[in-house]
VEXNUVEX-924428 format. One record per residue: chain; residue in one letter; x, y, z of N, C-alpha, C in turn. Coordinates in steps of 0.02 Angstrom, whole numbers, plus 32768, in hexadecimal, padded with zeros to 4 digits. Layout:
# VEXNUVEX-924428
chain:A	resn:A	nu:X	nv:Y	nw:Z	cau:X	cav:Y	caw:Z	cu:X	cv:Y	cw:Z;
...
# end
This chain:
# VEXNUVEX-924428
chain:A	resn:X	nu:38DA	nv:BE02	nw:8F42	cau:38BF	cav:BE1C	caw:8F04	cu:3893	cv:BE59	cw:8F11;
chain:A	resn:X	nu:3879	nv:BE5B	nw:8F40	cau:383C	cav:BE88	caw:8F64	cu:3876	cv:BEB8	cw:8F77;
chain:A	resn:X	nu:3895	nv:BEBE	nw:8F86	cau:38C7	cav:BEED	caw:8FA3	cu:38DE	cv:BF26	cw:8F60;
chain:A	resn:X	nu:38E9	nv:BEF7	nw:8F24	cau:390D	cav:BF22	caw:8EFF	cu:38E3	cv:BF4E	cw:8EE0;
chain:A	resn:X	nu:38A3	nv:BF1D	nw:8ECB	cau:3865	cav:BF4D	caw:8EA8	cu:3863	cv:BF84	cw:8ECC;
chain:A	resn:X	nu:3858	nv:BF90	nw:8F07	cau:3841	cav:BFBF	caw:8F44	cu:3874	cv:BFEE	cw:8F1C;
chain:A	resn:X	nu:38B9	nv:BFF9	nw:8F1B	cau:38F6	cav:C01D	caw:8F19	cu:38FD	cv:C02C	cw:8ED0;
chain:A	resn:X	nu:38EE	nv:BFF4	nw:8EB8	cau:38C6	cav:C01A	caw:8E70	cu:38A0	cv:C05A	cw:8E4F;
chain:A	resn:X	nu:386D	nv:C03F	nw:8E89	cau:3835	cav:C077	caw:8E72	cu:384D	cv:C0B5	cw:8E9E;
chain:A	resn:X	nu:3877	nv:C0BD	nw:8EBA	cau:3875	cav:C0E4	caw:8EE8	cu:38B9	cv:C10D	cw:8EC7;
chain:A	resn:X	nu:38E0	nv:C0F6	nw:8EA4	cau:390C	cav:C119	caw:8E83	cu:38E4	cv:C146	cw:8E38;
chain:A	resn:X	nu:38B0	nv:C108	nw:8E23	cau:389C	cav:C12D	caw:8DEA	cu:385C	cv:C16A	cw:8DF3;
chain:A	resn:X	nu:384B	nv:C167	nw:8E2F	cau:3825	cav:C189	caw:8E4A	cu:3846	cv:C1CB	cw:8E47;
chain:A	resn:X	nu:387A	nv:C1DA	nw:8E80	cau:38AF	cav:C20F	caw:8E71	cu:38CF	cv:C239	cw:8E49;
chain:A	resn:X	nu:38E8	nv:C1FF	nw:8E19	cau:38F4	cav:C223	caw:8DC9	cu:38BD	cv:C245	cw:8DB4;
chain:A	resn:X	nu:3880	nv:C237	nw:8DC2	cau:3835	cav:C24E	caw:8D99	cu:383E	cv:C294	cw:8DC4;
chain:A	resn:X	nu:382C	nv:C285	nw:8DFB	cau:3823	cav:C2D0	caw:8E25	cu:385E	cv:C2F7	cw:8E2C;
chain:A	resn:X	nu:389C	nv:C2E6	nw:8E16	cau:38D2	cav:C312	caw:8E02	cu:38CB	cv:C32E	cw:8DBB;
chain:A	resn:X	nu:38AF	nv:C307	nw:8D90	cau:38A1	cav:C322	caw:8D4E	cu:386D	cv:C373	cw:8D53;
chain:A	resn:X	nu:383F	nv:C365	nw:8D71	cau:37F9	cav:C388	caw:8D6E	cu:3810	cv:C3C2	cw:8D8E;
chain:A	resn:X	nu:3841	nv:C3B6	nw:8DCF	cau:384D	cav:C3F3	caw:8DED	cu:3880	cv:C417	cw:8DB6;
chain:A	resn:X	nu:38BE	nv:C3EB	nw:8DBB	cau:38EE	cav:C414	caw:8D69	cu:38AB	cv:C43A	cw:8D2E;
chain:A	resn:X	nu:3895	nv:C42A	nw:8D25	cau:3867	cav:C44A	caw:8CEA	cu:382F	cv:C482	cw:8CFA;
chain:A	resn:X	nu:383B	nv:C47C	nw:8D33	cau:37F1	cav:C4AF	caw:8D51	cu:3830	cv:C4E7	cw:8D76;
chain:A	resn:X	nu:385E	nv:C4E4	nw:8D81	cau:3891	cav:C502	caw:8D99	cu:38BF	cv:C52D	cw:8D5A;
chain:A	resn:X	nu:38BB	nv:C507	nw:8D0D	cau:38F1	cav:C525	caw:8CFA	cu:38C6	cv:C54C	cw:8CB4;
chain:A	resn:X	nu:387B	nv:C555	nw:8CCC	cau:3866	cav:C584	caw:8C9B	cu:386A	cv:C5CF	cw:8CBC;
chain:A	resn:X	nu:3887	nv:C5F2	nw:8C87	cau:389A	cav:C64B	caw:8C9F	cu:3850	cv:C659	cw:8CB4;
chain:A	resn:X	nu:3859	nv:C697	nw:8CDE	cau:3818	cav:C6B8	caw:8CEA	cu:3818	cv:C6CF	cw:8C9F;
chain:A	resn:X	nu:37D7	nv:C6F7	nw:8CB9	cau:37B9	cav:C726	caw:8C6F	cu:37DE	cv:C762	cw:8C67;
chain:A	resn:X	nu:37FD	nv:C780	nw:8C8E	cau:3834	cav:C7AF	caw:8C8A	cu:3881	cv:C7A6	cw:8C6F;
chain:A	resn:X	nu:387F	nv:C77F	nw:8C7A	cau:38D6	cav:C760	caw:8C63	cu:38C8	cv:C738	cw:8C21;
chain:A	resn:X	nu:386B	nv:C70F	nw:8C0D	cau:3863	cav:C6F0	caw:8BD7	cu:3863	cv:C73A	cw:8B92;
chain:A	resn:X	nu:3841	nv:C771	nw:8BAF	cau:3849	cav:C7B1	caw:8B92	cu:3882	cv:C7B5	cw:8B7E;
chain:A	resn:X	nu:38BA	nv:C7C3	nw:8B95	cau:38FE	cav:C7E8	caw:8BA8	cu:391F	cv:C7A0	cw:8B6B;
chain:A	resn:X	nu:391D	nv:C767	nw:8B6D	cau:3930	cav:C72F	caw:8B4C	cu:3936	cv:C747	cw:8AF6;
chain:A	resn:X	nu:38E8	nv:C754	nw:8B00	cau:38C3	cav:C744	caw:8AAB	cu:38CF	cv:C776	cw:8A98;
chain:A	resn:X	nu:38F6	nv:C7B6	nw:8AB3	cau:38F6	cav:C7DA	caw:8A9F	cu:38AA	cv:C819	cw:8A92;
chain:A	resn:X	nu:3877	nv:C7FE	nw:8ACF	cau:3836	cav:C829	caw:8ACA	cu:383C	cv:C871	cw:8ACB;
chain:A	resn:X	nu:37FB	nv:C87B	nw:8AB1	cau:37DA	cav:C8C0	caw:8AAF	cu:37F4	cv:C8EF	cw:8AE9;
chain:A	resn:X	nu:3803	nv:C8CA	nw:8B2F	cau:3819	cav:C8F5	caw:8B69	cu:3875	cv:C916	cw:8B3D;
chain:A	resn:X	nu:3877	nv:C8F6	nw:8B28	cau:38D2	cav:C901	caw:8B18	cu:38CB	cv:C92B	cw:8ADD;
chain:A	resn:X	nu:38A2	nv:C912	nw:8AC1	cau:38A3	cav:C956	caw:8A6A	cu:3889	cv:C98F	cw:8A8B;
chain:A	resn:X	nu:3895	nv:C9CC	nw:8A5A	cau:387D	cav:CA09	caw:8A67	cu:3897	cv:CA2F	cw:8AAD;
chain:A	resn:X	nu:3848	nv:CA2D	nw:8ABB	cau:385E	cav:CA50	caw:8AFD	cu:3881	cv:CA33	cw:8B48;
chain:A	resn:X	nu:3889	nv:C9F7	nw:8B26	cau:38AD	cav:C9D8	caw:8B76	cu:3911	cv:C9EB	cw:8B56;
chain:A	resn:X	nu:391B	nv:C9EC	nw:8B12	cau:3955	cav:C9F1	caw:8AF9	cu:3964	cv:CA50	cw:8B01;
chain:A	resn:X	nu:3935	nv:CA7C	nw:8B1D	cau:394D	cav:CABA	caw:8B1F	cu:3975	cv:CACD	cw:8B5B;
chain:A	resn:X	nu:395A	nv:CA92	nw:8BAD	cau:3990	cav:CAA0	caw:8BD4	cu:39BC	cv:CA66	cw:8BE2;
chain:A	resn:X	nu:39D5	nv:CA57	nw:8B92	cau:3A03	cav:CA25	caw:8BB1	cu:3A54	cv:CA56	cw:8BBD;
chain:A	resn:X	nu:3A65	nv:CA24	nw:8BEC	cau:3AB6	cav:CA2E	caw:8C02	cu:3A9D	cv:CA77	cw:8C38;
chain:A	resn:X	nu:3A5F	nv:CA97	nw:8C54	cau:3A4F	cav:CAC0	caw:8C86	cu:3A42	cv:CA9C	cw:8CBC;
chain:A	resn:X	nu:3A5F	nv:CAB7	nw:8CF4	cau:3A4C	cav:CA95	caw:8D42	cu:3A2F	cv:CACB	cw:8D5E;
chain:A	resn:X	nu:39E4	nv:CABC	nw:8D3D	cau:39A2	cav:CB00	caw:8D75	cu:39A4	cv:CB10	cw:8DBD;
chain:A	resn:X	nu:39A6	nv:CB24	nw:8DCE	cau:3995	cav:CB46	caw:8E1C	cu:3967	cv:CB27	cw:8E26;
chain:A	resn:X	nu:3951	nv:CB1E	nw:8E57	cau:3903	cav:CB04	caw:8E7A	cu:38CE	cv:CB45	cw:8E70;
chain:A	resn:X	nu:38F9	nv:CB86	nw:8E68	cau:38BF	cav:CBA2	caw:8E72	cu:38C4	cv:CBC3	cw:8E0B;
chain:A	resn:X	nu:38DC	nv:CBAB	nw:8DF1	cau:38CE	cav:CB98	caw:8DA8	cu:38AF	cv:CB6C	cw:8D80;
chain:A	resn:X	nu:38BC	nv:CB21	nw:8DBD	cau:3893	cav:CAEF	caw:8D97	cu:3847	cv:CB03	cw:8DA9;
chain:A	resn:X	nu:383E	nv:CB25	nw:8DF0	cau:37F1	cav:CB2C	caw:8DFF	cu:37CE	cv:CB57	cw:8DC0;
chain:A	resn:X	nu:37E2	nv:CB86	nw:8DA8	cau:3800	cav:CBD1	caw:8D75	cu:37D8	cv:CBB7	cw:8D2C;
chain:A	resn:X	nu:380C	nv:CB7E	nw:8D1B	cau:3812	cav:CB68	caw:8CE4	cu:37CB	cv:CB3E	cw:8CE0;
chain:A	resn:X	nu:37B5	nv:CB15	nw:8D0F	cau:377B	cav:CAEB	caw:8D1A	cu:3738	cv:CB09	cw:8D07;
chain:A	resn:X	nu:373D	nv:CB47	nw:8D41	cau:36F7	cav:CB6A	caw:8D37	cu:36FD	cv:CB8D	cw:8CEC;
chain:A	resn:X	nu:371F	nv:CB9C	nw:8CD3	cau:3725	cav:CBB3	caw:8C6D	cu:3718	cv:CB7C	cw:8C5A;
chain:A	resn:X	nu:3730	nv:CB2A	nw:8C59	cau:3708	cav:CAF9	caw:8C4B	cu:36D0	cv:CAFA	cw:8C4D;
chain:A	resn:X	nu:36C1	nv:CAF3	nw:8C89	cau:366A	cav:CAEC	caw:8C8F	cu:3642	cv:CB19	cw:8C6E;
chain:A	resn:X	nu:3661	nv:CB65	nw:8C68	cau:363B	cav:CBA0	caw:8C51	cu:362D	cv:CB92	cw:8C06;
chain:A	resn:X	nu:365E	nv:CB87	nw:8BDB	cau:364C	cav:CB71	caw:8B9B	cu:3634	cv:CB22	cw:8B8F;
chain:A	resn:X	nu:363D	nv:CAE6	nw:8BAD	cau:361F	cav:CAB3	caw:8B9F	cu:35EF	cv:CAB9	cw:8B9E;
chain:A	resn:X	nu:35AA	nv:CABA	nw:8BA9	cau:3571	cav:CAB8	caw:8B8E	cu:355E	cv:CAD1	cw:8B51;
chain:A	resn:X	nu:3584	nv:CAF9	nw:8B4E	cau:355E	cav:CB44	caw:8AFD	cu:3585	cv:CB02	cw:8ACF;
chain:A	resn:X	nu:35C7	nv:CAF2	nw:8AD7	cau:35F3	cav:CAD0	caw:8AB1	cu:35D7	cv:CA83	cw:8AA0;
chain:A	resn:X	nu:35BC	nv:CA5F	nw:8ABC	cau:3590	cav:CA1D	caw:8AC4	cu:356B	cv:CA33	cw:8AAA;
chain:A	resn:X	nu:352D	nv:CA64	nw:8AA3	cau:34F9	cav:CA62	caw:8A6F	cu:351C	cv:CA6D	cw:8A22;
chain:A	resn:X	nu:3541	nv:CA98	nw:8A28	cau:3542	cav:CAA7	caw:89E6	cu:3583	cv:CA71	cw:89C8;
chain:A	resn:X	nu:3590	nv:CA32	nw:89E2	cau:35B3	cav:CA02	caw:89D4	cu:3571	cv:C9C4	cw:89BB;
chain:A	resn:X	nu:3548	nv:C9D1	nw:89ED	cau:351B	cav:C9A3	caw:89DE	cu:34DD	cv:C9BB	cw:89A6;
chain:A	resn:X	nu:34E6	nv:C9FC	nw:8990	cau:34BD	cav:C9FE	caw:8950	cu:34F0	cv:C9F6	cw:8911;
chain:A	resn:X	nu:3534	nv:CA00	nw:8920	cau:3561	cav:C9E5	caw:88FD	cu:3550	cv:C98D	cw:88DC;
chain:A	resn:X	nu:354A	nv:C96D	nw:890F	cau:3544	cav:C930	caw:8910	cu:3528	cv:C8F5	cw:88D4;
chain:A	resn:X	nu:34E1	nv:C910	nw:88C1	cau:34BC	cav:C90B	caw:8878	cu:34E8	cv:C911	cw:883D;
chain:A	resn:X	nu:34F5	nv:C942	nw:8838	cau:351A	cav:C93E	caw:8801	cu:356A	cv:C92F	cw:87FC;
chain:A	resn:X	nu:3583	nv:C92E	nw:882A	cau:35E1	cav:C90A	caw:8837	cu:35B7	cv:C8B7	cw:8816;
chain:A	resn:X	nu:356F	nv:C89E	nw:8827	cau:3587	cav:C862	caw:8816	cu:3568	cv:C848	cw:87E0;
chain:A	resn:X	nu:3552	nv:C88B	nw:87B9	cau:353B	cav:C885	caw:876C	cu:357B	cv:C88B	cw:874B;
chain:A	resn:X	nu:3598	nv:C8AF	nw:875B	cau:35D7	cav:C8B3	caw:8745	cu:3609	cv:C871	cw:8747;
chain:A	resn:X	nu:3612	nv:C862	nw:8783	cau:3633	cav:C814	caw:8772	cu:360D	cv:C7CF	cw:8765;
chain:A	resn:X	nu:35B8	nv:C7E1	nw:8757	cau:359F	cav:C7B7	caw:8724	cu:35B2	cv:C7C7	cw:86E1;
chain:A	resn:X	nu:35AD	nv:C802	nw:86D5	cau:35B4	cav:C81D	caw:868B	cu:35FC	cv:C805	cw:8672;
chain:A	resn:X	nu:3637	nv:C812	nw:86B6	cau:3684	cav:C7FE	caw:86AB	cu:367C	cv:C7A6	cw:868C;
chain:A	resn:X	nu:3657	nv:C783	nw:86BF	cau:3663	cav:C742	caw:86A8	cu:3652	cv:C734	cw:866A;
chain:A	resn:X	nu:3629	nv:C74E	nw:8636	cau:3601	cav:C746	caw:860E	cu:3637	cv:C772	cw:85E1;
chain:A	resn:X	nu:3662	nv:C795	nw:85ED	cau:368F	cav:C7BE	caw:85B9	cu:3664	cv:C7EC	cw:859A;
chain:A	resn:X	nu:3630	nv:C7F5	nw:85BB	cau:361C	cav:C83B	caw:8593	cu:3610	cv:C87B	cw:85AD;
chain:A	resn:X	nu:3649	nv:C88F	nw:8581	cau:367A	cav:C8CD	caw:859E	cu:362A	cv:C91F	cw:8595;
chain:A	resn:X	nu:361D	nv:C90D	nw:8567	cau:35C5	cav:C946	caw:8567	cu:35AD	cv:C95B	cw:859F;
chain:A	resn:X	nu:357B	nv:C910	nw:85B4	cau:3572	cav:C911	caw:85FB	cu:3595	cv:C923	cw:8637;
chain:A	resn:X	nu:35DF	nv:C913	nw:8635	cau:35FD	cav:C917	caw:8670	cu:3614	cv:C97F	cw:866D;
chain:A	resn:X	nu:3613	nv:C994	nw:8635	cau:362B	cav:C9DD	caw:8633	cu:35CF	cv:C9F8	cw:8657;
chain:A	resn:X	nu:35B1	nv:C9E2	nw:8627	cau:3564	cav:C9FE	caw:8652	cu:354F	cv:C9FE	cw:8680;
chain:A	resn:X	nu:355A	nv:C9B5	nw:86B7	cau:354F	cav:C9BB	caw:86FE	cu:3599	cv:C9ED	cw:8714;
chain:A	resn:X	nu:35D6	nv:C9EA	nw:870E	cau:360A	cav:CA28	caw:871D	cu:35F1	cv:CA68	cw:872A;
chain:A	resn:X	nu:35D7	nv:CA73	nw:86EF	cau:35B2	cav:CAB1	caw:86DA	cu:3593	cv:CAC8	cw:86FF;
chain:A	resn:X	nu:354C	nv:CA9D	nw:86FD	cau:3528	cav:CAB7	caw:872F	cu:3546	cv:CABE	cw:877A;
chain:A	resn:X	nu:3569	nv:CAA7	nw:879F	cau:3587	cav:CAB5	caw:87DB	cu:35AF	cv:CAE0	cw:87E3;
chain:A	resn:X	nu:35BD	nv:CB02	nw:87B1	cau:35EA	cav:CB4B	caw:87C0	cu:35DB	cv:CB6D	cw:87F3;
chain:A	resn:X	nu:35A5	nv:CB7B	nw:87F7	cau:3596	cav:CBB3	caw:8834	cu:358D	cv:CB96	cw:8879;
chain:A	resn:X	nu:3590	nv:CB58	nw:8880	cau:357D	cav:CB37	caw:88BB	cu:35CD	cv:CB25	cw:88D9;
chain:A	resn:X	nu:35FA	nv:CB20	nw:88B4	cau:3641	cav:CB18	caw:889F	cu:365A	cv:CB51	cw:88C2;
chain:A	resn:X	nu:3645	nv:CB9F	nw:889D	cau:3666	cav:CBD7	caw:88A8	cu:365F	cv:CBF1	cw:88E6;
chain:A	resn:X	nu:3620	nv:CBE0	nw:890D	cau:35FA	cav:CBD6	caw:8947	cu:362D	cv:CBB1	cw:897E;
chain:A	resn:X	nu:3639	nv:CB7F	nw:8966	cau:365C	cav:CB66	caw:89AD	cu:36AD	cv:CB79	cw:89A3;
chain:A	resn:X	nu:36CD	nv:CB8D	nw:8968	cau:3705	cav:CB80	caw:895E	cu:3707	cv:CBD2	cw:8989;
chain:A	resn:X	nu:36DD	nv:CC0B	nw:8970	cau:36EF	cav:CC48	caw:899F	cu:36E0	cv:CC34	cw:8A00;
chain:A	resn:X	nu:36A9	nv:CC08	nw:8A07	cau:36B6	cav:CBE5	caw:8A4D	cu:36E4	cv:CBDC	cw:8A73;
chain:A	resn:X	nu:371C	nv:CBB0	nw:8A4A	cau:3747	cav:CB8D	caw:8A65	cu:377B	cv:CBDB	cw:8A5A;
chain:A	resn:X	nu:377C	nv:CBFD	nw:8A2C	cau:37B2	cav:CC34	caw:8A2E	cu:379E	cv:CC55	cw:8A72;
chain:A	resn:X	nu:375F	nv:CC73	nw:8A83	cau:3749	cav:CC85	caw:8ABA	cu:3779	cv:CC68	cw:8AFE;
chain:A	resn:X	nu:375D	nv:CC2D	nw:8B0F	cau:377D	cav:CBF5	caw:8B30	cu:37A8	cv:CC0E	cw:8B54;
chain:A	resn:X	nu:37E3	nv:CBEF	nw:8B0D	cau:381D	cav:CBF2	caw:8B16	cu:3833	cv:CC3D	cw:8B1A;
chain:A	resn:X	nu:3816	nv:CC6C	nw:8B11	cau:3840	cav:CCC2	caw:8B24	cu:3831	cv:CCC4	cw:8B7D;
chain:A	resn:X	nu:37F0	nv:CCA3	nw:8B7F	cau:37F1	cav:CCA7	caw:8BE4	cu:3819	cv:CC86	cw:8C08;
chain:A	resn:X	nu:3829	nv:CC46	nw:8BDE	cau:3860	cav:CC19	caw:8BF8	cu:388A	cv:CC3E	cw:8C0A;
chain:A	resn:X	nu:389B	nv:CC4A	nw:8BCE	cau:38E6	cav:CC6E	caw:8BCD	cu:38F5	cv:CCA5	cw:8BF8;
chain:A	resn:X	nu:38A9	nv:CCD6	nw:8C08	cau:38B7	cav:CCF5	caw:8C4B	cu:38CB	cv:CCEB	cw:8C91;
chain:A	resn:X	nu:38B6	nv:CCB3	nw:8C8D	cau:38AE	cav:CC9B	caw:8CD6	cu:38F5	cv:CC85	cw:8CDB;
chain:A	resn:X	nu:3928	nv:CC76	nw:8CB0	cau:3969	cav:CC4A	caw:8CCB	cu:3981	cv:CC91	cw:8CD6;
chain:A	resn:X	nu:39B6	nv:CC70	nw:8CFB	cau:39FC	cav:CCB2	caw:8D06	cu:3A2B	cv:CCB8	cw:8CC3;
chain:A	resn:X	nu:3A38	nv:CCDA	nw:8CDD	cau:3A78	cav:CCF9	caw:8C90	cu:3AB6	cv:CCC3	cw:8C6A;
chain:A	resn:X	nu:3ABB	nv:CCA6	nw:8CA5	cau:3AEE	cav:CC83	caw:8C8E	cu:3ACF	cv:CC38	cw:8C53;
chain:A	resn:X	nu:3A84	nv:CC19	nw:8C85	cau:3A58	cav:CBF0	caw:8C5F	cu:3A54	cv:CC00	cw:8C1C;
chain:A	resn:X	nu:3A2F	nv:CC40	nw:8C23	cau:3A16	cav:CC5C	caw:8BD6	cu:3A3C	cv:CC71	cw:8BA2;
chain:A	resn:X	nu:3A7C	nv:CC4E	nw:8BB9	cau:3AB2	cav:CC51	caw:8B8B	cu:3AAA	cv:CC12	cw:8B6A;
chain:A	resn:X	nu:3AB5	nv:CBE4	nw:8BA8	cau:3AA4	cav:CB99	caw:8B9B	cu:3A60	cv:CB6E	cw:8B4F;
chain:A	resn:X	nu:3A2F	nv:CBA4	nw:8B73	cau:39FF	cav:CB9A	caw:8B50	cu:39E7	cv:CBBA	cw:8B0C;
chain:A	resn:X	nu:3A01	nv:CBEF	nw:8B0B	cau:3A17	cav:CC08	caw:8ACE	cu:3A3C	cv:CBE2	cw:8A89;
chain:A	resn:X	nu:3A7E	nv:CBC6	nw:8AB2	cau:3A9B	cav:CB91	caw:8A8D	cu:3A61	cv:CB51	cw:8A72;
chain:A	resn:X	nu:3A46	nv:CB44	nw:8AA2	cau:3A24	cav:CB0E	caw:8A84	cu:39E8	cv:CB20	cw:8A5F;
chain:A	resn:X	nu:39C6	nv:CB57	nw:8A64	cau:399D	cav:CB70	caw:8A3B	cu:39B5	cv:CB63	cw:8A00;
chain:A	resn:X	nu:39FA	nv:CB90	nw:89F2	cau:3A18	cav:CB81	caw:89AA	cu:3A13	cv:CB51	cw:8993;
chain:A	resn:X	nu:3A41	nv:CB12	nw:89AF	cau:3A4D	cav:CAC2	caw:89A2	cu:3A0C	cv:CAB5	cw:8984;
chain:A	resn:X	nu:39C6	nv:CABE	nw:8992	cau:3988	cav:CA9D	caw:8998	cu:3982	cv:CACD	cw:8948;
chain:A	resn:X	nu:397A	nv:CB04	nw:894C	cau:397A	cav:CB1E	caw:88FD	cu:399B	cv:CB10	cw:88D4;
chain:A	resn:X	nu:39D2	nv:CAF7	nw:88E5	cau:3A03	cav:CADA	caw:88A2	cu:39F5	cv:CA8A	cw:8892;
chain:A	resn:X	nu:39D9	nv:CA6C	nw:88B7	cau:39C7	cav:CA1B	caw:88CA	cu:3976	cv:CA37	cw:8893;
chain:A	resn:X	nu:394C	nv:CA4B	nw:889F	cau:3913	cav:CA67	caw:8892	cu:3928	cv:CA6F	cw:883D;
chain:A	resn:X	nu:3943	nv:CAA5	nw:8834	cau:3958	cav:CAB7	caw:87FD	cu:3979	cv:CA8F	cw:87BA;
chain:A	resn:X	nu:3998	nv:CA55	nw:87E9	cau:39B8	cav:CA2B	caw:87C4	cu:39A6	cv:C9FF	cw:87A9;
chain:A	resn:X	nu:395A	nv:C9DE	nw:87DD	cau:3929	cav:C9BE	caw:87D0	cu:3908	cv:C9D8	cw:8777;
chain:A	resn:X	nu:38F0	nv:CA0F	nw:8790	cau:38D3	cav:CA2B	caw:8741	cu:38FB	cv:CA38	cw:8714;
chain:A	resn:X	nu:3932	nv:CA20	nw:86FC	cau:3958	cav:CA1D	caw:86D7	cu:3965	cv:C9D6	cw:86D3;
chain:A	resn:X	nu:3953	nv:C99D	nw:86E5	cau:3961	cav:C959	caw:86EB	cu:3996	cv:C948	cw:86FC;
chain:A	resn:X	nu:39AE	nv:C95E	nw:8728	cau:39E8	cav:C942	caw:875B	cu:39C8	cv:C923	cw:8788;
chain:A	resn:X	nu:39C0	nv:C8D9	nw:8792	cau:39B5	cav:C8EA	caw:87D6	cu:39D9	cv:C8AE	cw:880A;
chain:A	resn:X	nu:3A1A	nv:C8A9	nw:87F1	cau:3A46	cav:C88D	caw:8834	cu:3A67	cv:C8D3	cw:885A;
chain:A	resn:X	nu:3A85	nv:C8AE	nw:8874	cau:3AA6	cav:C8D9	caw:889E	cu:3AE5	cv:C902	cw:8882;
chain:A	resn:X	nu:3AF7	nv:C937	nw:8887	cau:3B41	cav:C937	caw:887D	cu:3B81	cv:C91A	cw:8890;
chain:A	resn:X	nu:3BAF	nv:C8F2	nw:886D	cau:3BDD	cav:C8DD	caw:8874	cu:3C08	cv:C910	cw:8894;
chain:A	resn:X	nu:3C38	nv:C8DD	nw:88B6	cau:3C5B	cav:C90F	caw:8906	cu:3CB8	cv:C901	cw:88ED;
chain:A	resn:X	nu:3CBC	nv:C949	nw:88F3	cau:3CFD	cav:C93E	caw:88CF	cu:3D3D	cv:C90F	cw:88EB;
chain:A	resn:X	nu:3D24	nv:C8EF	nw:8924	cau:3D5A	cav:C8D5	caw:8947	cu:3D67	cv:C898	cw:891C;
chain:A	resn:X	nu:3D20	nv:C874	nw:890A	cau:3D17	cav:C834	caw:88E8	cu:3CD7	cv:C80B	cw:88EF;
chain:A	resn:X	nu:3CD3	nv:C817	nw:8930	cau:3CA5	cav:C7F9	caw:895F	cu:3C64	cv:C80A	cw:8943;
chain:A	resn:X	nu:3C3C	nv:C7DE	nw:892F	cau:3BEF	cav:C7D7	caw:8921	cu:3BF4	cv:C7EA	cw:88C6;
chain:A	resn:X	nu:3C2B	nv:C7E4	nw:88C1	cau:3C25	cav:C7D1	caw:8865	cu:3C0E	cv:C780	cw:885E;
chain:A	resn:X	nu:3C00	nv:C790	nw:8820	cau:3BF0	cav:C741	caw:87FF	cu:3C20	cv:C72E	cw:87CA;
chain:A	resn:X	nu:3C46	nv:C6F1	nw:87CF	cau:3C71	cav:C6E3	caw:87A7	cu:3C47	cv:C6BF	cw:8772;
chain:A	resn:X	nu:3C56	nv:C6E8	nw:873B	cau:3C2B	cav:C6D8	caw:86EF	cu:3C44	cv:C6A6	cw:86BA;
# end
């Protein structure tokens, strides 16, 4: 009887520490949990070199223009901040007054980073080779028409003429 308990616990022991390792093993890093959810690294500016394979001495290129505008870009995101979430208090509350007035007032803090990021992206775009900044060009577009479509209340995706990623209605 002593024998089996022993082989017992010793099987259920196993399962436990096979569990804990499975679960501590099969959470993504924070990079691939990004890349998943579809994060902030993938919108915008991580979507301007997609489908480009940088040079090493492009990704170094491209990095230091990161770094050069992130800071100016972080403050003026974070005085942004106040009012983005008067605004989606004001949204929850449906009142559309409020939510045009905090808008309002952020115009210039808006126009501020949006010429930033144009900045940015024209050094970017220096730094690739010719053939890239073809690449990236294209996706510039894509991102203005995605952008654009948004403010017009589109905002799935475009349907792909093959079939694929329609919704049968």
């Amino acid at each position: 009887m002593r024998k089996s308990h022993v082989i017992g616990i010793a099987v259920i022991s196993l399962l436990a520490v096979g569990s804990v390792a499975q679960a501590q093993t099969a959470a993504p890093s924070a990079p691939q949990a990004r890349q998943q959810r579809g994060g902030r690294l993938e919108k915008g500016r991580g979507r301007l070199l997609r489908g480009i394979r940088l040079s090493d001495a492009e990704k170094a290129r491209v990095k230091e223009i990161r770094g050069k505008y992130q800071t100016e870009s972080k403050a003026l995101r974070e005085s942004l901040r106040p009012a983005m979430q008067e605004m989606r208090a004001a949204r929850q509350k449906h009142d559309s007054v409020a939510m045009k007035a905090a808008w309002d007032r952020t115009t210039a803090d808006r126009q501020r980073l949006d010429a930033l990021m144009q900045r940015e992206r024209t050094e970017i775009r220096t730094a690739l080779t010719p053939e890239h900044q073809t690449q990236f060009d294209a996706n510039v577009k894509q991102l203005a028409e995605r952008r654009a479509g948004r403010k017009n209340g589109k905002t799935h995706r475009p349907r792909k003429a093959d079939g694929v990623g329609t919704s049968k209605s």
